[in-house]
C-alpha positions in Angstrom: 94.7 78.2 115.7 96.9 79.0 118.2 99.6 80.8 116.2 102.3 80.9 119.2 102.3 77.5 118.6 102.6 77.5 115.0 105.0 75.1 113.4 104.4 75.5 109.5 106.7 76.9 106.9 106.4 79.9 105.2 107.6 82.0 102.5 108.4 85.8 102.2 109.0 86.9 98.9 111.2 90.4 97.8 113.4 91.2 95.3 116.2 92.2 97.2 117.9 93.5 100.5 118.3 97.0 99.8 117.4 100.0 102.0 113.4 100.7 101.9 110.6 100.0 103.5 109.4 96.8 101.5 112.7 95.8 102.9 112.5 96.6 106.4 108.6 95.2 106.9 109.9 92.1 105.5 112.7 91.7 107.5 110.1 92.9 110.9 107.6 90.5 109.9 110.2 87.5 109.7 111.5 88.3 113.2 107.9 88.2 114.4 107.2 84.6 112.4 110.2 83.3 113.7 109.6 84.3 117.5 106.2 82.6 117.2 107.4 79.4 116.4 107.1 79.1 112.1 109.9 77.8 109.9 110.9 81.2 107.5 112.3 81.6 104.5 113.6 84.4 103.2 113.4 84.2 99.7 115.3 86.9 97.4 115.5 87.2 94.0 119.0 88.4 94.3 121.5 88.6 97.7 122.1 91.4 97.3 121.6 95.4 99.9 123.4 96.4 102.7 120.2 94.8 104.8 121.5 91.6 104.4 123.3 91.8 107.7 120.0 93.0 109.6 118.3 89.5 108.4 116.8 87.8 111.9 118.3 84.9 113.6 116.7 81.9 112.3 115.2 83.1 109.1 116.8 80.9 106.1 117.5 82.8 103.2 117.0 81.4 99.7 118.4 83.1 97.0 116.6 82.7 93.5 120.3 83.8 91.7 118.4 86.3 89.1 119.2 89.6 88.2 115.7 90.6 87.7 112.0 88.6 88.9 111.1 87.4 85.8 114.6 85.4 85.1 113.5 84.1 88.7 110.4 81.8 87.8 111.7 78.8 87.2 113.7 78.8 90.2 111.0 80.2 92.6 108.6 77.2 90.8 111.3 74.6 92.0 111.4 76.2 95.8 107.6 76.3 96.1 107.3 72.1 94.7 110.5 71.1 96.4 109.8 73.0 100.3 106.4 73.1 100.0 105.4 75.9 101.9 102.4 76.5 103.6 102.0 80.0 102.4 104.1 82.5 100.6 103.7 86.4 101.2 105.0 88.1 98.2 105.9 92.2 99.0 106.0 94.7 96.3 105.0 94.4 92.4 107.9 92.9 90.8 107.8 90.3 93.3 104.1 90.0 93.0 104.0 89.5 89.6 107.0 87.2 89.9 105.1 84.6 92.2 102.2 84.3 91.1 103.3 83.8 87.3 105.2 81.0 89.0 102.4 79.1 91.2 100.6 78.8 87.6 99.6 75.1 87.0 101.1 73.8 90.4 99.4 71.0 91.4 99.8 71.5 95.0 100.1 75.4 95.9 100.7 77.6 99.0 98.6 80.3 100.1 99.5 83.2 98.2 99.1 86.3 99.8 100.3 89.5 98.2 101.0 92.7 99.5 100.8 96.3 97.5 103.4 99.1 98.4 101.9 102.1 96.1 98.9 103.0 94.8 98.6 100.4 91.7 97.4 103.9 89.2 100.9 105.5 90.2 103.2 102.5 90.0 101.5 102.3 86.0 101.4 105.9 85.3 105.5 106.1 86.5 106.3 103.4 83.7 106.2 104.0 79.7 102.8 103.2 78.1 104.0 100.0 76.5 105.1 98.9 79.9 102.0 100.1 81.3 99.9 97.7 79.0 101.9 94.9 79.8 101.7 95.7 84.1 98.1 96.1 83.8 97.3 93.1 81.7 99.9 90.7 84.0 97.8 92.5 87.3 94.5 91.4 86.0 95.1 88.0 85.1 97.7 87.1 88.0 96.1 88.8 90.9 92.8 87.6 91.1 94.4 84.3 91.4 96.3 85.2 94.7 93.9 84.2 97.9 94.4 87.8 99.2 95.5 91.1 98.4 96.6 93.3 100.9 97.1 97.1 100.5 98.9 99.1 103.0 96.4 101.9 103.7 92.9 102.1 103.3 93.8 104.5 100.4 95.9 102.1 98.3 93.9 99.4 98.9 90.6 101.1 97.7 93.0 102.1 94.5 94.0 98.6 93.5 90.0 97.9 94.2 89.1 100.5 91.8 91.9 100.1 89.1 92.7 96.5 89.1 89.3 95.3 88.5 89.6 93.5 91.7 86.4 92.0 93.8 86.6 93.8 97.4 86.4 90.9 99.0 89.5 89.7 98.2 91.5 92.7 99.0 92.0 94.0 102.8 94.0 96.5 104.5 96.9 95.7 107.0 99.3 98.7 107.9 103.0 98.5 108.0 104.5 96.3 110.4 106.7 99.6 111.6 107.9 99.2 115.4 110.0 96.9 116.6 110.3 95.8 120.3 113.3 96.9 120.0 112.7 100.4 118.7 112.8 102.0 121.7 116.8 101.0 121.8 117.5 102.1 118.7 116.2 105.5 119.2 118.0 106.0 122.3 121.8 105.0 120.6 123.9 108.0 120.2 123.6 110.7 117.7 127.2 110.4 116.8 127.9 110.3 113.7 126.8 114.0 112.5 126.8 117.1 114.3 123.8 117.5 115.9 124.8 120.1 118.1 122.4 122.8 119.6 124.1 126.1 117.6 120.6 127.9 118.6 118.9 127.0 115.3 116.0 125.0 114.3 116.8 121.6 113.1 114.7 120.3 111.0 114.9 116.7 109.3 113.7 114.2 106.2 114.5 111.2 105.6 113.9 109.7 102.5 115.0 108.0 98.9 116.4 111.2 96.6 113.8 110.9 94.1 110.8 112.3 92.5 108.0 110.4 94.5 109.6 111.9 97.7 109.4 115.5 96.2 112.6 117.0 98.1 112.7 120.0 95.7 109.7 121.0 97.4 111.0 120.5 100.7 114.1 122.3 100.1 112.3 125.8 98.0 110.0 125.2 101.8 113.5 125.5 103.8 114.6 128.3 102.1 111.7 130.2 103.3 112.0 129.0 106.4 115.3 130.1 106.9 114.7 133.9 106.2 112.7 133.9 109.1 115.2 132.1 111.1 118.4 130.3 111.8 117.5 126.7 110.8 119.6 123.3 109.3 118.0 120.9 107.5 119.3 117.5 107.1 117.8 115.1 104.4 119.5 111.3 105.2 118.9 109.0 101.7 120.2 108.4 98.7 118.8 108.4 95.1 119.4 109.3 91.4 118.3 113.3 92.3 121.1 114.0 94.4 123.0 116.6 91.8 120.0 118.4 91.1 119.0 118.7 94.8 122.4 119.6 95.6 122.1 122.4 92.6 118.8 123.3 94.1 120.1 124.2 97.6 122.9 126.1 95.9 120.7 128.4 94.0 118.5 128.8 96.9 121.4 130.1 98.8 120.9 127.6 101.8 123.5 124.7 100.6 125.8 125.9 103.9 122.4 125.1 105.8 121.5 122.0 104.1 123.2 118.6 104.8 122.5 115.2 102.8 125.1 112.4 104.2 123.2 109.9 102.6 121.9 106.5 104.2 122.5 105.9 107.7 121.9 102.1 109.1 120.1 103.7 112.2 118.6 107.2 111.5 116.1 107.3 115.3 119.0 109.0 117.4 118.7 111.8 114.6 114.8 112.1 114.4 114.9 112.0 118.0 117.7 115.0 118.5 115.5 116.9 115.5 113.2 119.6 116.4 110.7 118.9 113.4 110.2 116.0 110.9 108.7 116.7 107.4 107.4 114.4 104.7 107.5 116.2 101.8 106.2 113.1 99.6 104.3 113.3 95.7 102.7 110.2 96.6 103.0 107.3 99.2 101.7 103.5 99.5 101.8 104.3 103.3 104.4 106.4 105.2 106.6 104.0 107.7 109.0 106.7 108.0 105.9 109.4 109.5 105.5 106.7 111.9 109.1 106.5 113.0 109.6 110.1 113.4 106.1 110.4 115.6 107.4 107.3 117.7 110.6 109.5 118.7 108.7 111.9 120.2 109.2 115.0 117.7 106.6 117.3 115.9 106.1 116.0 112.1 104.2 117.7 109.1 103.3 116.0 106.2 102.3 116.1 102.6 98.7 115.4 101.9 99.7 113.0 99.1 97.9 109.7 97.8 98.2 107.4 100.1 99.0 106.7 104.3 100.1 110.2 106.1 96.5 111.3 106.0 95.6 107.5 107.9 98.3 108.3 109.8 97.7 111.4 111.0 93.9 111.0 111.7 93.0 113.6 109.5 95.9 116.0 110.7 95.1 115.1 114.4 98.6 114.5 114.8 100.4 117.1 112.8 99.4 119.3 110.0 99.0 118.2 106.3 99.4 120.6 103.4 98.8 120.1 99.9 101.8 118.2 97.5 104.4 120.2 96.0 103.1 123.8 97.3 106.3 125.1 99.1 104.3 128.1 100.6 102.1 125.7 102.1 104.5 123.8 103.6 107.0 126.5 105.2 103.4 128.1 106.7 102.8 124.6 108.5 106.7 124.5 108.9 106.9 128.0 110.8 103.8 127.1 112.7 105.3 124.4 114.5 108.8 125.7 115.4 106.8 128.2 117.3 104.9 126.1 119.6 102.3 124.4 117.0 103.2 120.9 117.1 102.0 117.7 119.2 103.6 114.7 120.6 102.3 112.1 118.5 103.9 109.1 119.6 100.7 107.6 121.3 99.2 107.5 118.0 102.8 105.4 116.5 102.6 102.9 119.1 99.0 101.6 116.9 101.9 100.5 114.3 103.6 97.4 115.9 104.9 94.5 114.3 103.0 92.1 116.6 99.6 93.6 115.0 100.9 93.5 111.8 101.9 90.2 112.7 98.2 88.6 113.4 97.1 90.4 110.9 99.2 88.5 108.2 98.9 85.2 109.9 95.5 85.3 110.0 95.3 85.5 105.8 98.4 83.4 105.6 97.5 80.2 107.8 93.9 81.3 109.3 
């Protein structure tokens, strides 16, 4: 098939528009569909996230109207009968779940391809045990009947193999979808909206939801003894549920004057780029699109040696150190390292993370 030429509609289905990387793939592999010719909908279980404005020209959106995925089926049944779509790609577990309890008994079906975020074992073990029973029952029967599984990392994929009860031939790897065309841009805009001014210190940056799996405690208790060696800043751009108790952590520490969390910025490149250091200080990971973004802008990274992607990534720690999850020692060590000389330029190794691969990838399963 000649998938320039493609004129078939498809479906990508996600719960919402808010900032992540579910979010962001989706909207990169729309762009991608829609520049090679295919019909796209959008489809959301709510409008809803500040990403709504970065939707691609020519992607349609349909909104499902619910709250929440399962209050959704119905309306996503109706949408698959009524546009019949060639194939749907469903992206993350809610939205998984959601679509494949709605294709059930549909005469007429599109190719259902689903893709996995985070290591299936950790998105149970983060829910109460009744919940858990109820995920892992709706994952064995709904997800064998899905034409393919995809898992973002070798690592993730192999998990859902293992846990799911999943044949292996029916699962595959595809990595993120992570630069643009137009990343190159983007990194290059201004870094004007916080100071990023060269005071003589080390700046050192994270970017990141504020929540457990991201592990910025560590990160922070890793700063601090960092900064007794030095004169350093750390800046940590996201948002999330932890933010008192970070900010309470950086206090005790004695390093909040050192320590900046603006929250969520649209663009955060210019910053990576004007950084001298990036670290992922992650618990676990399905993959790692923001490792990828820092090494595309040129800077030295570090990560976490957490379950699942920055070791992928990294090629064994070819292209920046990883250190064991949640050991600050470990991590200022690497930390210290680099600032004096240790890292490497790792954005050859980014570039392997395009959309258009991504892209073929996906096509391939959706409409090979």
């Amino acid at each position: 098939m000649d998938q320039g030429k493609v004129s078939q509609r498809v479906g990508l289905v996600v719960a919402s528009m808010r900032l992540g990387g579910a979010e962001r793939m989706t909207l990169n592999l729309a762009g991608e569909f829609v520049r090679r010719g295919l019909d796209v909908d959008l489809v959301l279980v709510e409008r809803t996230g500040p990403l709504l404005d970065a939707i691609p020209a020519g992607v349609r959106v349909v909104d499902l109207g619910a709250r929440r995925a399962r209050g959704a089926i119905g309306r996503l049944r109706r949408y698959m009968r009524e546009e019949r779509p060639a194939a749907l790609l469903s992206v993350a577990f809610q939205s998984n779940i959601l679509t494949m309890a709605a294709s059930l008994g549909l005469r007429r079906k599109p190719r259902i391809v689903l893709s996995v975020r985070n290591a299936y074992s950790a998105t149970l073990a983060a829910n109460r045990p009744a919940t858990r029973i109820w995920l892992s029952a709706a994952t064995r029967l709904l997800y064998p009947r899905a034409d393919w599984i995809v898992g973002i990392s070798n690592g993730t994929a192999e998990d859902l193999r293992r846990n799911a009860g999943l044949s292996a031939d029916r699962v595959r790897t595809i990595y993120n979808p992570v630069l643009r065309g137009d990343f190159g841009l983007l990194a290059a805009a201004p870094a004007d909206q916080l100071d990023m001014s060269d005071d003589g210190s080390a700046r050192i940056i994270s970017v990141g939801r504020l929540t457990r799996q991201k592990d910025q405690a560590t990160l922070l208790r890793a700063f601090a003894e960092v900064a007794r060696s030095r004169p350093a800043r750390l800046l940590i751009l996201g948002e999330g549920e932890l933010r008192p108790e970070l900010e309470a952590l950086a206090a005790e520490l004695g390093v909040a004057d050192r320590v900046e969390l603006p929250g969520v910025l649209a663009n955060p490149f210019p910053y990576m780029r004007e950084s001298d250091l990036f670290v992922l200080s992650s618990a676990w990971e399905g993959f790692g699109n923001v490792l990828v973004e820092a090494m595309a802008t040129g800077i030295p990274v570090i990560s976490t040696d957490c379950p699942h992607g920055p070791r992928e990534i990294l090629e064994d720690g070819k292209w920046g150190p990883l250190v064991p999850p949640g050991d600050p020692k470990a991590l200022a060590a690497a930390m210290i390292d680099v600032l004096d000389g240790a890292g490497v330029d790792a954005s050859a190794r980014a570039r392997e993370f395009t959309v258009e691969r991504a892209a073929d990838l996906y096509l391939g399963l959706m409409l090979g």
